[in-house]
Structures are given as C-alpha cells and as structure tokens.
C-alpha positions in Angstrom: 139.7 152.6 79.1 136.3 150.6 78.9 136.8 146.5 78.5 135.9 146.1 74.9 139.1 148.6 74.5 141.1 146.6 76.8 140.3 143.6 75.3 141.0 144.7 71.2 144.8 146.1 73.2 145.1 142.6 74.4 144.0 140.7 71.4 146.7 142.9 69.3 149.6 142.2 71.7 148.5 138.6 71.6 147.9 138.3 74.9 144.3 136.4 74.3 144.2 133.3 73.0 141.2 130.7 71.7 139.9 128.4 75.0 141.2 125.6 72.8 144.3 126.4 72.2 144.8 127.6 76.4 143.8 124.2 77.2 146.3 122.4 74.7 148.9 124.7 76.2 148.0 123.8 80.2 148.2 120.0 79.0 151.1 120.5 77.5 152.7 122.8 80.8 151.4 119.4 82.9 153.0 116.7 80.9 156.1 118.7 80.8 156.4 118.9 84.8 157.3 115.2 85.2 159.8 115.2 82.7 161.7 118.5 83.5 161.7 117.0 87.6 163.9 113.6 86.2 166.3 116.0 84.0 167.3 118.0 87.0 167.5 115.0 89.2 164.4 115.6 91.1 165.8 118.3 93.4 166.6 122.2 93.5 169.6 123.5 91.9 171.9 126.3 93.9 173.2 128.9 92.1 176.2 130.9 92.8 177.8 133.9 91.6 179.9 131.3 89.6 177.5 129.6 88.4 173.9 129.1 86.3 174.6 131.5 83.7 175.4 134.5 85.7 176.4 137.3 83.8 180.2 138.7 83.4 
C-alpha cells in the first residue's frame, strides 16, 4: 500500500484530523490532567477482583 493509499484509509476511518483541531484536543487533554488528579484524591487507585467495575 503506497502512502497516499494509506492516508485516504486513514482519513475515512477518521483517524486524521486538521492541525487545528489536534492542538485544541492536546490543550484540552492538559487542562484536564489537573483536574482528574484532585477527583481521585491525587493518588493511585487499587483494584481488586471486587472492585472497579470488574466484570461478573
């Protein structure tokens, strides 16, 4: 598969996007990382086999 293929595949699964709109998205992604750290307290969370949504 030459690039220009394997760029129109990309483009159709949506899998390229503008530089404009990637560089909303990253600013978003940083200003989100504060704010998800003070939900969950700062720390890691443990999962067991009882807990964190593990499946039945």
């Amino acid at each position: 598969m030459d690039s220009t293929a394997a760029k129109a595949h990309h483009d159709a699964a949506g899998m390229l996007v503008d530089a404009e709109v990637l560089t909303t998205l990253e600013k978003a992604v940083e200003e989100e990382k504060p704010r998800a750290k003070r939900a969950d307290g700062g720390g890691r969370r443990i999962c067991g086999p009882d807990s964190c949504g593990s499946p039945s």
